[in-house]
N, C-alpha and C positions, 0 to 999 in steps of 0.2 A: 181624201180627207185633208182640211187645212187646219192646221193650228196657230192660230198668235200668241205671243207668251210676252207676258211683261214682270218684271221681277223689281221687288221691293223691300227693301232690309231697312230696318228699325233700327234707330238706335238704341243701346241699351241704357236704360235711368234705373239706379240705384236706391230703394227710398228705402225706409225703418220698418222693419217689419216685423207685425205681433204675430208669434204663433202660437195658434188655438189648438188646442189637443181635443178632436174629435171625440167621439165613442164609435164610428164607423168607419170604413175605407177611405179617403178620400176620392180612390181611383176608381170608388165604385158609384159616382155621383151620377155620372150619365149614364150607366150600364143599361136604362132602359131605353136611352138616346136611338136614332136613326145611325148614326157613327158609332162603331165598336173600334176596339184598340185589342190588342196581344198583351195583357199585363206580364210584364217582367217578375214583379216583389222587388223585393232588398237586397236579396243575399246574389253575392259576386257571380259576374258571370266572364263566360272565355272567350274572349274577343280573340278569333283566329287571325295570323296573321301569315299563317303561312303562304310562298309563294317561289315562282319559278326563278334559280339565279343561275349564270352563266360561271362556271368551274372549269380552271383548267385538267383534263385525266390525263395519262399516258393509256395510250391504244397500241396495244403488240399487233402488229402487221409485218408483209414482207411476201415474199414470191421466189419461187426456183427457177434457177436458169443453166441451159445448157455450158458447162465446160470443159473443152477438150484439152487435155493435157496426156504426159507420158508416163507409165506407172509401171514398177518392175514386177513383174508378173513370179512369183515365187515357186518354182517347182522339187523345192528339199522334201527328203525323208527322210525315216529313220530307219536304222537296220537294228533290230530286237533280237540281243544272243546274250549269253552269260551260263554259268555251271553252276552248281553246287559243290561245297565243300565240308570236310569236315574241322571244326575249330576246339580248341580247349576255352572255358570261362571261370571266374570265380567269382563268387556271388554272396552278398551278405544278406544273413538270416537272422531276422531278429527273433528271442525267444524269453521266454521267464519260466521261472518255475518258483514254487511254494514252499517253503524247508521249515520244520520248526526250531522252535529254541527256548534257552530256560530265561527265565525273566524273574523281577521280583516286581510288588508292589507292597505299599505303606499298606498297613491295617489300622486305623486308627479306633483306639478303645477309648480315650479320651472322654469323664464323665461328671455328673456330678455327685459332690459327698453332703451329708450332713454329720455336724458336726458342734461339739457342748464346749460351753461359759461361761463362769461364775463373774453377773455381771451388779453394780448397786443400782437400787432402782427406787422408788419412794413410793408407796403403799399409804392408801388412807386407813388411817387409824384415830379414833375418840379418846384423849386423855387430857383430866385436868391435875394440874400439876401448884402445888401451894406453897409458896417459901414464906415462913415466919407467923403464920398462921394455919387454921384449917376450915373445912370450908364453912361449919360456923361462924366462926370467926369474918371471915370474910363477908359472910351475908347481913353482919350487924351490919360494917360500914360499907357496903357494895355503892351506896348512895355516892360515897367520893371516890369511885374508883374509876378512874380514867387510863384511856387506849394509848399504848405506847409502839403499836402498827407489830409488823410478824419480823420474826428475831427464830433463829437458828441454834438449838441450845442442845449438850450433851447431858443425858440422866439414865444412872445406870449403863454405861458404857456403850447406850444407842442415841443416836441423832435426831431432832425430833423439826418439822417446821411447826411453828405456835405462834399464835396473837397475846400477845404478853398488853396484862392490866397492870396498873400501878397505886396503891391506895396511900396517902402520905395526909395524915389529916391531925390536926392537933385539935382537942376536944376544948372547949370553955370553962370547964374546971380543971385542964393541966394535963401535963404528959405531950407523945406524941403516938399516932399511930401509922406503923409503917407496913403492909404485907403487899408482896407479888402474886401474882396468877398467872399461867401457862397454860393457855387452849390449847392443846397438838393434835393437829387436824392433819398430818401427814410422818411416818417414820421410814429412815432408812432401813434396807434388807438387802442383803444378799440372795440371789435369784440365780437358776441355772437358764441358759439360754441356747436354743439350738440356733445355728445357720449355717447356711449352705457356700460351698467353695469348689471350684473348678479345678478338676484333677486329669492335666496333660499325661496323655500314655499312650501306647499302639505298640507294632512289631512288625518287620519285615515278614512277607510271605512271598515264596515262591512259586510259580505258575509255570504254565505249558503256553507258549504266544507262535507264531507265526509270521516269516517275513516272506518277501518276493525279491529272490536275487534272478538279476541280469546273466541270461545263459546263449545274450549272440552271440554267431562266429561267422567267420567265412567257410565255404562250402563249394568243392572244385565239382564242375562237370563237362559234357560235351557237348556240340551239338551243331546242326545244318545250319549254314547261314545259304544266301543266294547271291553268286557275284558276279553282280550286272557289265557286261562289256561291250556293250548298244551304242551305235555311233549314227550321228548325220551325215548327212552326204548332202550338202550347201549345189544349189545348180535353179537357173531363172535364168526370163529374156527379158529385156523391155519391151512394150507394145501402146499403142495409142490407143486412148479408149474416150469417153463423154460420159462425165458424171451431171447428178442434178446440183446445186452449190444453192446455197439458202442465201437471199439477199436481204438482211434487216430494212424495215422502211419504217420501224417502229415509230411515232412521235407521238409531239402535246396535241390537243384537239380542245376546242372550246364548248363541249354541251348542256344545255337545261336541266337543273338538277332539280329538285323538288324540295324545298326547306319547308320543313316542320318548326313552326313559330306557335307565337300568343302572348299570353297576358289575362290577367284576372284581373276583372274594372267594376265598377259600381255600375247596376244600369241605367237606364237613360230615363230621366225623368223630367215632364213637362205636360203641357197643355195645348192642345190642338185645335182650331178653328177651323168651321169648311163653311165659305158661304158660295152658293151655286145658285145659279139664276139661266131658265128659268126652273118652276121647279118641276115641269111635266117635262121633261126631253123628249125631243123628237128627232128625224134623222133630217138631212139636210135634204132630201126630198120634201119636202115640207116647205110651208112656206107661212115666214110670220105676222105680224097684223103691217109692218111694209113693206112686205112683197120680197123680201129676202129668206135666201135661205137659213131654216132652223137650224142653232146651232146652242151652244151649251157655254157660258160662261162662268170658268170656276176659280174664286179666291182662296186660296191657303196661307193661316197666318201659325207661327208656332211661340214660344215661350218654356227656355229652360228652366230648369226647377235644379238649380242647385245646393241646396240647403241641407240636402243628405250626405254630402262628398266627404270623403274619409280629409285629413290633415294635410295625407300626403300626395292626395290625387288634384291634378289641374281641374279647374272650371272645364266643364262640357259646353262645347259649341258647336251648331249646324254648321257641316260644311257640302251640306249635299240633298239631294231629293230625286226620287225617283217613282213618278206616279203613272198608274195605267191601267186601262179598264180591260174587262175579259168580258167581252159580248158574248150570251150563250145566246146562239141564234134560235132560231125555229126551224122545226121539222129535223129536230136531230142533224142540223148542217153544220155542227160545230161551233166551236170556241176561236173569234178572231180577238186576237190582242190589239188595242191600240194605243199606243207609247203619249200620252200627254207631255211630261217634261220629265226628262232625264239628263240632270246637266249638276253640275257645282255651283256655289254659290258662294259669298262675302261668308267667312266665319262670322257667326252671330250668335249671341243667346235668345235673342226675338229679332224676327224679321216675318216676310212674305211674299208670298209669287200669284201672279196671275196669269190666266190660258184660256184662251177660246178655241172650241174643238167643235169639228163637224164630225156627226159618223156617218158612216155609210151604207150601216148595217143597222136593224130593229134586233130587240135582244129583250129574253124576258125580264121577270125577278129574280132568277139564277145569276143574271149579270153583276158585277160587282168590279168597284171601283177603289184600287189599293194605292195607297200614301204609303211612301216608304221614309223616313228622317233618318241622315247616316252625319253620325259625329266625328268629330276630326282623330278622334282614338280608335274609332271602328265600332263603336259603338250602335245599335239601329232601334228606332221606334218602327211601328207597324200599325195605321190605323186603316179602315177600311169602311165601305156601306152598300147596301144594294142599289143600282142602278141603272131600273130600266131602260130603253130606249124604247119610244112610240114608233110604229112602223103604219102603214097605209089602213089596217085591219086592226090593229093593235086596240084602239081607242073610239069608244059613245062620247062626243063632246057635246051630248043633248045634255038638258040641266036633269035629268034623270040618273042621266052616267047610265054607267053597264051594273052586268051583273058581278064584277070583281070592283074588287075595293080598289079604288086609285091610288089612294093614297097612302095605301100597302105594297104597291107594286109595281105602282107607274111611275114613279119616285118622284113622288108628290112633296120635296123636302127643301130648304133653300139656306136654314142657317142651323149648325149646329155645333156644339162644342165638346170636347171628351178630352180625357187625362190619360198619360201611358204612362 
């Protein structure tokens, strides 16, 4: 299989852009396209980043090795004897005991009393009261008798409160007319009154109580003890012997450790071109209208869409591609991969690459031809499409055709466009 590959990056033009707010997907424009794509959505995704890094560990190692040296070989014992004896001890006992005794306590009788008091108190009482007239007399000229407010007065040796009138009225034919009046609308009295007072009182009583006196002592007695008179007898040689001896070789060691990385990124969003020529594939046994062999020439062009990116996220750029078809062969012979371009490329937001590929193998409509776009963040698009290969039997190129549809399955396709 030969491939050419020619690669071509666009530069990117900035121009003003109107955005239209759909009522459908936009990413679902070609879904009925020949080219499908892997839709990502919006919502963040985990750009792994994990990977193998070189750590230095400490590694416990080491090995035993024969050494021979002199060691005193110890052949002591002991000699086990001693008696019994008898000894005097004394010994402290602790003890209590419970005794009674007289005691007293407060009885407090302390209570309350009621108790009488001749106190003054002022009682409503109805009386009218006349100086200088009577109450006749007073109703002639009530017409000039004015209020002189309440006044405190004694009649008959009690107290009275009253609204005291005053009538001072000289008539048009002479004289003068002068009388008082005294409403008493309250009298003083004498009243008995009870209340109450707090009367401190009790009396010592005596009782039966209980205490705990302290009744240790010491306490003599006898008894066996056992007295040990057991001795060593110190006695060894020296002799040459070979022990095993530990040799540390412990150190640093440099090994691949496995880092757990990532990041949460916007995903990748943009627009994909595939123009392929021609559009029936054939394998390179084949042979074209000038006598060369058939072979497959494929454009890929891309364009970032970055107009979703959060404030704080950088512009997205292709820094990569990775394209390759999966021939499913015939007669259940398997799936052979063949690697179109797999290489890096100028970071870009739009560029494009081209390849010419021979295959070597016929493959049905199960074959299928994957684009891979990978972003300088780690970011990846995925688009794809079915791609037959024509083999020797594969294809009627009478103007009838066969009885499968060509251009279902022969990949009868040459330019098509899709969004991821």
């Amino acid at each position: 299989m030969k491939i050419l590959l020619k690669i071509k990056i666009l530069p990117v033009v900035f121009f003003p852009v109107l955005i239209v707010m759909l009522v459908f997907c936009p990413r679902s424009i070609f879904c009925g396209s020949w080219l499908k794509a892997d839709i990502t959505g919006d919502e963040k995704i985990w750009i792994d980043t994990s990977h193998w890094e070189n750590k230095k560990v400490w590694v416990e190692d080491g090995y035993y090795k024969d050494v021979h040296k002199k060691k005193w070989m110890d052949t002591s014992y002991t000699v086990n004897q001693g008696y019994w004896k008898t000894e005097n001890y004394r010994e402290w006992v602790e003890s209590h005991k419970t005794v009674p005794y007289t005691a007293k306590k407060w009885v407090d009788t302390s209570h309350w009393e009621y108790r009488y008091r001749n106190v003054k108190k002022w009682v409503p009482v109805n009386l009218t009261i006349y100086v200088e007239t009577s109450s006749y007399g007073w109703s002639v000229y009530s017409f000039a008798a004015k209020s002189k407010g309440k006044v405190t007065i004694s009649y008959k040796g009690n107290r009275y409160h009253a609204r005291k009138w005053v009538i001072d009225y000289k008539p048009v034919y002479g004289g003068r007319v002068y009388a008082v009046k005294y409403e008493c609308y309250e009298k003083e009295t004498s009243v008995k009154e009870r209340y109450k007072v707090w009367v401190d009182s009790g009396y010592w009583q005596s009782y039966e109580a209980y205490k705990t006196v302290d009744t240790s002592h010491w306490e003599t007695g006898t008894r066996k003890v056992w007295v040990d008179t057991s001795y060593k007898v110190e006695s060894g040689y020296w002799d040459y012997c070979t022990e095993k001896e530990w040799v540390d070789t412990s150190h640093n060691e440099f090994v691949a450790v496995w880092v757990e990385d990532g990041f949460y990124s916007s995903p990748l969003h943009g627009e994909l071109t595939v123009e392929k020529s021609p559009g029936y594939i054939f394998t390179k046994w084949h042979e074209d209208a000038d006598g060369n062999e058939c072979q497959m020439f494929l454009n890929i062009s891309w364009k970032v869409d970055n107009s979703m990116l959060l404030p704080d996220e950088e512009e997205k750029v292709i820094t990569g591609l990775y394209v390759y078809e999966d021939v499913f062969r015939y007669k259940n012979m398997g799936t052979e991969k063949v690697v179109i371009f797999e290489s890096s490329v100028e970071p870009s937001e739009e560029g494009s690459i081209s390849s010419t590929i021979k295959f070597d193998h016929s493959g049905n409509e199960d074959s299928i031809l994957h684009i891979y776009l990978f972003a300088e963040g780690g970011e990846k698009a995925h688009v794809y499409f079915s791609n037959p290969v024509n083999g020797f039997r594969s294809v009627n190129l009478s103007p009838a055709g066969s009885s499968s549809d060509a251009n279902k399955w022969l990949g009868g396709n040459s330019t098509g466009k899709v969004e991821f």
